[in-house]
C-alpha positions in Angstrom: -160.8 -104.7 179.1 -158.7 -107.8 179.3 -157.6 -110.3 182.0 -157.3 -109.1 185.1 -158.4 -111.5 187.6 -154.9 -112.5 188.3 -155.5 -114.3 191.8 -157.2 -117.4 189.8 -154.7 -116.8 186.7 -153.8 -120.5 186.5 -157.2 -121.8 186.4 -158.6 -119.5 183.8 -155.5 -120.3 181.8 -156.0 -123.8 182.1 -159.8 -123.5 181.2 -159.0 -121.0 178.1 -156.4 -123.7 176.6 -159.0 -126.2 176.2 -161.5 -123.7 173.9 -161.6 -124.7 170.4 -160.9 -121.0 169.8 -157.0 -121.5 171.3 -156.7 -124.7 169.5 -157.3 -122.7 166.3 -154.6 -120.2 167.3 -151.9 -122.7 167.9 -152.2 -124.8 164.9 -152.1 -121.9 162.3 -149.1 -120.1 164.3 -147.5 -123.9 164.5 -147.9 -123.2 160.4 -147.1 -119.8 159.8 -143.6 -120.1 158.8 -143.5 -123.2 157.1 -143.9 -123.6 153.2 -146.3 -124.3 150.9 -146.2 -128.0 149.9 -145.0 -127.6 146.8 -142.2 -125.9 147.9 -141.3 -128.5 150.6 -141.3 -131.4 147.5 -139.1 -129.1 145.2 -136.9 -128.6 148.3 -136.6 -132.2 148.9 -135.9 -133.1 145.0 -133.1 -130.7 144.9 -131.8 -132.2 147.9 -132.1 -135.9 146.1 -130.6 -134.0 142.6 -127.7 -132.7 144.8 -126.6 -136.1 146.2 -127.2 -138.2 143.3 -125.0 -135.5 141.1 -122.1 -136.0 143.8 -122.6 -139.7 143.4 -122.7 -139.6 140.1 -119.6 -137.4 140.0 -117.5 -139.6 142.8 -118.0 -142.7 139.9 -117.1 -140.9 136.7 -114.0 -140.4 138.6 -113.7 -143.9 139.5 -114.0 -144.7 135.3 -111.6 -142.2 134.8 -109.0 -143.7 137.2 -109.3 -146.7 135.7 -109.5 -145.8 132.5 -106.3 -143.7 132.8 -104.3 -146.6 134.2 -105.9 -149.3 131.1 -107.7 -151.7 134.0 -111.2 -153.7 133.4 -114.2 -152.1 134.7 -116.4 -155.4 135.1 -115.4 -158.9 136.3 -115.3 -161.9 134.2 -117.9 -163.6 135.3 -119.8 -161.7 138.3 -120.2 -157.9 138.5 -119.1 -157.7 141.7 -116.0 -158.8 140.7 -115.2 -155.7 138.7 -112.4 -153.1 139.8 -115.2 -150.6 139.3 -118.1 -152.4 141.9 -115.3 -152.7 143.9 -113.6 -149.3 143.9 -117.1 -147.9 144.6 -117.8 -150.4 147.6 -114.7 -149.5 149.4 -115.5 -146.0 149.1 -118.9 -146.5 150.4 -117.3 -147.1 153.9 -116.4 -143.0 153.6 -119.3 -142.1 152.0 -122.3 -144.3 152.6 -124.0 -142.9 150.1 -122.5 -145.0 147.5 -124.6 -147.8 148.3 -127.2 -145.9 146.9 -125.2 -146.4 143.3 -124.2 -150.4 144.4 -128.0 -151.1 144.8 -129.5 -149.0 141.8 -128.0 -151.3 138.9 -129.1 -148.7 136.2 -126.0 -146.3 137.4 -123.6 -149.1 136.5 -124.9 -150.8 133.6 -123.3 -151.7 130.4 -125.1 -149.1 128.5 -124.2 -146.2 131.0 -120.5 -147.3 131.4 -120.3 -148.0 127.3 -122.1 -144.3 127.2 -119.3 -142.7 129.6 -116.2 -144.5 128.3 -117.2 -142.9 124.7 -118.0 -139.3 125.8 -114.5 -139.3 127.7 -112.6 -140.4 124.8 -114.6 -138.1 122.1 -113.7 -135.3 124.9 -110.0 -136.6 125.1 -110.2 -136.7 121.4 -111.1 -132.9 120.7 -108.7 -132.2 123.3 -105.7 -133.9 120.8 -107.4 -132.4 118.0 -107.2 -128.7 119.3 -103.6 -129.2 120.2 -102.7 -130.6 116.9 -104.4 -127.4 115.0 -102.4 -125.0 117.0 -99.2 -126.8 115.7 -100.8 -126.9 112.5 -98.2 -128.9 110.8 -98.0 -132.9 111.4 -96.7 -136.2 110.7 -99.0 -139.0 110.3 -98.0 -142.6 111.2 -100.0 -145.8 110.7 -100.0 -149.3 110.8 -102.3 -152.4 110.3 -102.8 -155.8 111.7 -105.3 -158.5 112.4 -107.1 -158.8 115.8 -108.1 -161.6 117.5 -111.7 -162.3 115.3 -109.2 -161.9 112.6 -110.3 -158.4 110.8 -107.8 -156.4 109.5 -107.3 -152.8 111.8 -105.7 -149.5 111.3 -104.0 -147.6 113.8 -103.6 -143.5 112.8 -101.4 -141.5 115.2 -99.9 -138.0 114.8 -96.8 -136.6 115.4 -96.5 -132.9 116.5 -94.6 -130.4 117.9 -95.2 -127.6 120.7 -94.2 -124.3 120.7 -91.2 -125.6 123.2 -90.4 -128.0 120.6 -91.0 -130.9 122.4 -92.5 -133.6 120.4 -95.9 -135.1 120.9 -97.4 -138.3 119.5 -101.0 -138.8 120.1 -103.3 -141.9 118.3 -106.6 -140.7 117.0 -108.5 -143.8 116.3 -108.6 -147.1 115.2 -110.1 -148.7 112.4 -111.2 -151.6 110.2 -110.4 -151.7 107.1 -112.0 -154.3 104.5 -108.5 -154.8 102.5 -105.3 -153.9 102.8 -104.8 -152.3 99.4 -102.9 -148.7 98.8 -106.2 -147.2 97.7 -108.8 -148.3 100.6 -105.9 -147.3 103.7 -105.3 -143.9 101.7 -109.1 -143.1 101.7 -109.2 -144.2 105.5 -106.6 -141.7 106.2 -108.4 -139.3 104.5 -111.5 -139.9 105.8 -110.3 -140.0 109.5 -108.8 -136.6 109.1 -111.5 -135.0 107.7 -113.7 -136.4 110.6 -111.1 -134.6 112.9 -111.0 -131.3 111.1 -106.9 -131.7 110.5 -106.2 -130.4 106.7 -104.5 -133.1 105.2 -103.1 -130.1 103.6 -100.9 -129.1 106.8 -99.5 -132.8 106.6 -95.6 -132.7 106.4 -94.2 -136.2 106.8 -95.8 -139.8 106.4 -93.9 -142.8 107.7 -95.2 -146.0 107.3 -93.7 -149.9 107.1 -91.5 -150.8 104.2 -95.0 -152.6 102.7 -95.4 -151.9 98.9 -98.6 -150.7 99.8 -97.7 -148.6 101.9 -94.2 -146.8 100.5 -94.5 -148.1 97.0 -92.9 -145.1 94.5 -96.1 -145.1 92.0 -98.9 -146.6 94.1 -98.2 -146.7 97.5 -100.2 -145.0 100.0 -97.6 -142.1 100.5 -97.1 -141.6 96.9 -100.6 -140.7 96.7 -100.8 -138.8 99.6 -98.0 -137.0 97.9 -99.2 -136.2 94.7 -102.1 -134.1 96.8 -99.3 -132.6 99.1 -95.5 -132.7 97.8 -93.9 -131.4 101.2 -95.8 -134.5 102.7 -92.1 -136.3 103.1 -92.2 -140.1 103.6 -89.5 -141.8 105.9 -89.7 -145.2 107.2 -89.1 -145.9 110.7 -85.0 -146.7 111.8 -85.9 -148.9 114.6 -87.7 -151.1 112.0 -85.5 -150.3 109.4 -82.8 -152.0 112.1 -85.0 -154.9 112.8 -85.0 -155.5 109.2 -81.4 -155.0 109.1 -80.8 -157.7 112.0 -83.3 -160.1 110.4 -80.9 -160.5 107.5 -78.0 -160.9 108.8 -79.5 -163.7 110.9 -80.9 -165.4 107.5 -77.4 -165.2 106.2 -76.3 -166.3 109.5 -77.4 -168.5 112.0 -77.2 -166.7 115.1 -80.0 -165.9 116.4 -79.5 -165.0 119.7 -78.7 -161.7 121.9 -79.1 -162.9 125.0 -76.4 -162.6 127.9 -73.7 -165.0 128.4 -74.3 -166.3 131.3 -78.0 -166.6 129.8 -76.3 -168.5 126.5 -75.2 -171.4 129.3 -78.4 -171.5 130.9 -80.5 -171.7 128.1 -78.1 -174.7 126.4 -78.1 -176.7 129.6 -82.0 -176.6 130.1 -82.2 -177.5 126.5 -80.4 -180.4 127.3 -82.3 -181.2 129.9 -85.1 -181.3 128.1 -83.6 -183.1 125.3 -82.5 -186.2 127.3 -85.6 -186.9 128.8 -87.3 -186.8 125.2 -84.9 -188.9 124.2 -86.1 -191.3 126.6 -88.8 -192.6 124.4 -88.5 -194.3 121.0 -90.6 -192.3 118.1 -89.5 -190.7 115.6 -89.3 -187.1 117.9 -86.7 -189.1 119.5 -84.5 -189.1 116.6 -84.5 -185.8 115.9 -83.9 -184.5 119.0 -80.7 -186.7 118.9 -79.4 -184.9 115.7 -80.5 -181.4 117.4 -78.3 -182.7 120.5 -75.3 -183.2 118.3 -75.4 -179.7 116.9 -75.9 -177.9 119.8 -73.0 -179.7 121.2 -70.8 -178.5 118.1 -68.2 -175.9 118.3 -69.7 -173.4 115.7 -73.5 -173.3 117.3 -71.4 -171.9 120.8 -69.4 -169.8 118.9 -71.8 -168.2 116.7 -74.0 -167.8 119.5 -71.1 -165.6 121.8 -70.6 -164.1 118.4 -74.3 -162.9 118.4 -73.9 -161.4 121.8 -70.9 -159.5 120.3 -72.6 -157.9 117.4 -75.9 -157.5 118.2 -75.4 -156.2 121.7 -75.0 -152.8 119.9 -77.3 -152.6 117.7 -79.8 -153.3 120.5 -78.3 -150.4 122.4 -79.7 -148.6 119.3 -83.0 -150.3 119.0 -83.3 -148.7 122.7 -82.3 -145.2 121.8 -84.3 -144.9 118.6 -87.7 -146.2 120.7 -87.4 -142.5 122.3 -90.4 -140.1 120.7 -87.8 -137.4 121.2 -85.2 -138.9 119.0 -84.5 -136.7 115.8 -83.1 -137.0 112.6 -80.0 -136.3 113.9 -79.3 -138.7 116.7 -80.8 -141.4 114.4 -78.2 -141.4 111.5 -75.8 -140.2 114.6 -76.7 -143.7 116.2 -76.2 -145.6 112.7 -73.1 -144.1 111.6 -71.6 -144.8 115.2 -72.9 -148.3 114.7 -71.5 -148.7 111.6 -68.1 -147.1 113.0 -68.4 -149.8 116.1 -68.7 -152.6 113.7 -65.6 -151.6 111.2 -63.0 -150.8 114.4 -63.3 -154.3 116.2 -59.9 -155.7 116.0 -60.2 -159.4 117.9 -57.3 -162.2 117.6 -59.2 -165.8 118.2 -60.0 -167.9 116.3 -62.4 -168.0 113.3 -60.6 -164.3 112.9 -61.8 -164.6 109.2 -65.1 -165.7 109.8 -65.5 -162.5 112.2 -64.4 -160.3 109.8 -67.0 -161.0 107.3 -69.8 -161.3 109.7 -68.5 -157.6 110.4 -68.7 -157.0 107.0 -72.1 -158.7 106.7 -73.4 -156.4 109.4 -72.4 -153.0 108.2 -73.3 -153.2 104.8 -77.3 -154.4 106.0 -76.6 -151.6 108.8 -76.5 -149.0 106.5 -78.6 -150.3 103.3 -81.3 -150.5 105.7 -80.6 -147.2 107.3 -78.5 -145.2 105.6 -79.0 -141.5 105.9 -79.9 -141.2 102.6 -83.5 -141.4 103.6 -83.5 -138.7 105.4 -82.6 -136.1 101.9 -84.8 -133.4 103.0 -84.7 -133.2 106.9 -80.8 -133.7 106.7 -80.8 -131.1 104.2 -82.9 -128.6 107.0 -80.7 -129.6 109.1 -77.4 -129.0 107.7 -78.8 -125.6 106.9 -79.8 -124.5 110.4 -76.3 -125.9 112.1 -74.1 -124.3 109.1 -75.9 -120.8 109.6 -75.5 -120.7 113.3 -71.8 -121.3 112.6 -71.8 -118.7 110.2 -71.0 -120.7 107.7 -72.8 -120.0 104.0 -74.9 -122.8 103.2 -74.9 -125.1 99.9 -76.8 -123.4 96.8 -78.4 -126.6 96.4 -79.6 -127.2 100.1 -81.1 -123.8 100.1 -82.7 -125.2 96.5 -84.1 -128.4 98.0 -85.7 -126.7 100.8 -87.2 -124.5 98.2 -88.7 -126.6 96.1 -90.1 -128.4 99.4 -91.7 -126.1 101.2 -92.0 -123.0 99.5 -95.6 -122.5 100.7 -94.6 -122.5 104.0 -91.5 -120.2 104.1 -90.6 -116.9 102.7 -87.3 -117.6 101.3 -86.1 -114.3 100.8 -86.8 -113.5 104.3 -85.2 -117.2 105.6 -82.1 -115.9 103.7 -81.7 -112.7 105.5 -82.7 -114.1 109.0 -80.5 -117.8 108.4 -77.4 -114.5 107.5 -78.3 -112.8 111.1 -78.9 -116.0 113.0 -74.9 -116.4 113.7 -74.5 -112.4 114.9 -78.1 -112.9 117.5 -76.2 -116.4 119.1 -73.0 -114.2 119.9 -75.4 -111.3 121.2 -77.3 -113.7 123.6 -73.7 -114.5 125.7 -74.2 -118.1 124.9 -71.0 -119.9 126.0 -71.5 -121.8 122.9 -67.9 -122.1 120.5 -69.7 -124.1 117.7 -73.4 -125.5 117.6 -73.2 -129.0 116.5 -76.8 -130.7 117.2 -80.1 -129.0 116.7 -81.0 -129.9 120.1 -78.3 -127.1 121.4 -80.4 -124.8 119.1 -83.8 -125.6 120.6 -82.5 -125.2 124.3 -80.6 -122.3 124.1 -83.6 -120.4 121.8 -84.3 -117.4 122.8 -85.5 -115.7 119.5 -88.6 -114.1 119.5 -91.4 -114.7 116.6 -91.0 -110.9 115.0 -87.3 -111.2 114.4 -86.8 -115.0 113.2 -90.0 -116.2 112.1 -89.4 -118.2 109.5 -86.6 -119.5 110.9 -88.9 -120.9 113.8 -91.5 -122.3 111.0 -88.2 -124.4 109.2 -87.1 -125.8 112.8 -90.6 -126.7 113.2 -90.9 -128.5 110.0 -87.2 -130.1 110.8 -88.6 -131.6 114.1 -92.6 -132.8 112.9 -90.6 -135.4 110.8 -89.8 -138.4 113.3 -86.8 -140.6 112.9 -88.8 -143.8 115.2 -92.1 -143.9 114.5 -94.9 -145.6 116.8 -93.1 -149.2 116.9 -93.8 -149.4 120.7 -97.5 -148.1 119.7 -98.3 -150.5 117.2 -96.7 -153.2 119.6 -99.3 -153.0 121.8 -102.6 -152.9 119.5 -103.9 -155.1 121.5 -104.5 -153.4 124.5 -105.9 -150.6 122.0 -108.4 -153.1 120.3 -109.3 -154.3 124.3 
């Protein structure tokens, strides 16, 4: 059996390869190891899943970016002009798959973008959120203005601290508001932290503007807050409190300026400049221009002017300090009282020396009226009791009272008694080349005591450092990149 006629091998080989029968036998080996077909089309639309999910990927990154550092997505006018077309093209020179995402229009529409954008910030959202109810005590700051179509908006942020006690402050919406009335921004408060799942119960400080509707004593919008939570304390920002401060002295003054000195020359001479050539003419501009002329040419409008430099150059200094998220209580009423200390040591022998002197006078007085550390009752009162115990020193009956009444839910007082009496002997046994603890700042570095021992010592240094002195002036500065 089988071949064996090998001396015409090739021939019958030749012969045998054109049967139908070995036709037969090389197509179904040809198929032996391939798939079924419908395991060759789910291959290939796993491969297509696969490369649209990296694309996909590479431009939710691409949002992000953008997103993160607050640039457009879409042009002006064109699409193509957008940082995120664009972003995407120049990537497709690495990856030429991205063309895939340039030419399908459904991957960067409005819709899908819009869709993104609002899933990042819900997750960026929750992510705030979570951290805030770890904290579990806050401060909530707001403020309202109109935007550009001319409805009124509120901006909620919160203030809390970590378990490094480093202060955070986070917005958590933005919203329009029909009126501007203590009882509608209250319920808006309300409602945007019950949408959040933060207790409004765990709230421990409100600052606000100096509005009546907002920090009116019967019917403001923290005195109702208030009457459902008492330890909610309301302060109202120092940097504005300072503006405010400034803005008086100014109307009782007229000097107006804190620009440089060299700047104080520029800025006369190109007014003159400008001033002549309207002069030129013959209305009724004209005229008044002239009278303007003659008073900037007077004496008192340089001198007040280089006066303004003088005083307010300071109290800018502080407006630049108190912007900080990390300034306390402390370095607040620290900064003022220096301010105020600055303002009654100037000695200067010119002219106008009595002038000087009241403008001095002028200055502190609206200095400290504005922001006196009387607003601060209760977190000066935390604090005094936290620097006089780690000095061993016993504390004021009535501070102890004070921070009783306040936030007795929160602290055992008994135990904050015994643990404020131990505080000074636990500093001497940690070697801390410390002679006297003067700023609660040198207490939050150098703490090293653990949670068994000092608990509700923690908890009141916590509650001391959830109530800002600044509050979210630069935030509410720049609504309108938040409305954008």
């Amino acid at each position: 059996a089988g071949f064996c006629n090998w001396k015409k091998a090739i021939e019958k080989l030749n012969l045998h390869q054109a049967t139908s029968c070995h036709r037969e036998c090389v197509e179904k080996f040809s198929t032996l190891h391939l798939d079924f077909v419908s395991v060759q089309l789910n291959q290939q639309f796993e491969h297509d899943q696969e490369i649209h999910r990296n694309l996909f990927m590479r431009e939710l990154s691409t949002i992000l970016f953008l997103a993160r550092q607050g640039l457009a997505l879409r042009g002006p006018i064109i699409e193509q002009d957008g940082n995120l077309y664009q972003l995407l093209k120049l990537g497709s020179e690495d990856c030429p798959e991205l063309t895939i995402l340039l030419n399908d229009h459904a991957y960067i529409s409005h819709d899908v973008i819009n869709e993104i954008l609002k899933l990042m910030g819900h997750q960026v959202l929750r992510s705030i959120i979570n951290k805030i109810s770890n904290a579990k005590w806050y401060t909530i700051i707001a403020d309202e203005t109109r935007d550009i179509s001319n409805h009124e908006q509120l901006v909620i942020c919160i203030i809390w601290v970590d378990d490094c006690y480093n202060a955070h402050e986070d917005p958590i919406g933005l919203y329009e508001i029909p009126s501007q009335d203590a009882q509608t921004i209250t319920n808006v408060l309300k409602d945007a932290l019950s949408r959040c799942g933060i207790p409004l119960a765990n709230c421990r400080g409100q600052a606000y503007d100096d509005g009546s509707n907002m920090s009116g004593k019967l019917n403001g919008v923290a005195a109702k807050l208030q009457e459902e939570v008492p330890s909610a304390i309301y302060v109202h920002c120092l940097l504005h409190c300072l503006n405010l401060a400034v803005q008086d002295i100014c109307k009782t003054q007229k000097t107006g300026s804190t620009e440089k000195p060299n700047l104080i020359h520029e800025a006369l001479a190109f007014m003159h400049k400008v001033a002549k050539e309207i002069c030129q003419d013959s209305n009724d501009s004209a005229a008044t221009v002239r009278g303007l002329m003659y008073q900037m040419d007077a004496f008192d409008t340089y001198f007040s002017l280089k006066l303004a430099y003088l005083i307010f150059s300071a109290s800018d200094h502080l407006a630049t300090q108190l912007q900080s998220k990390n300034t306390i209580a402390q370095d607040a009423t620290l900064g003022v009282s220096t301010l105020c200390d600055y303002y009654s040591s100037q000695s200067p022998k010119e002219y106008y020396r009595q002038q000087y002197f009241e403008i001095l006078e002028l200055v502190r007085e609206n200095v400290d009226s504005h922001c006196g550390s009387e607003k601060y009752g209760i977190v000066q009162d935390i604090e005094t009791l936290l620097l006089e115990a780690c000095n061993g020193k016993i504390s004021n009956s009535e501070v102890m009272k004070s921070v009783q009444d306040m936030h007795s839910s929160d602290l055992d007082i008994e135990q904050l008694k015994i643990q404020l009496k131990m505080l000074p002997n636990f500093i001497t046994a940690s070697k801390v080349n410390i002679k006297k603890i003067t700023s609660i700042r040198t207490l939050c570095d150098k703490n090293q005591m653990t949670q068994s021992m000092f608990i509700d010592v923690l908890k009141l240094l916590l509650l001391y450092l959830t109530v800002p002195a600044a509050t979210a002036e630069c935030t509410f500065s720049t609504l309108r990149h938040l409305k954008t």
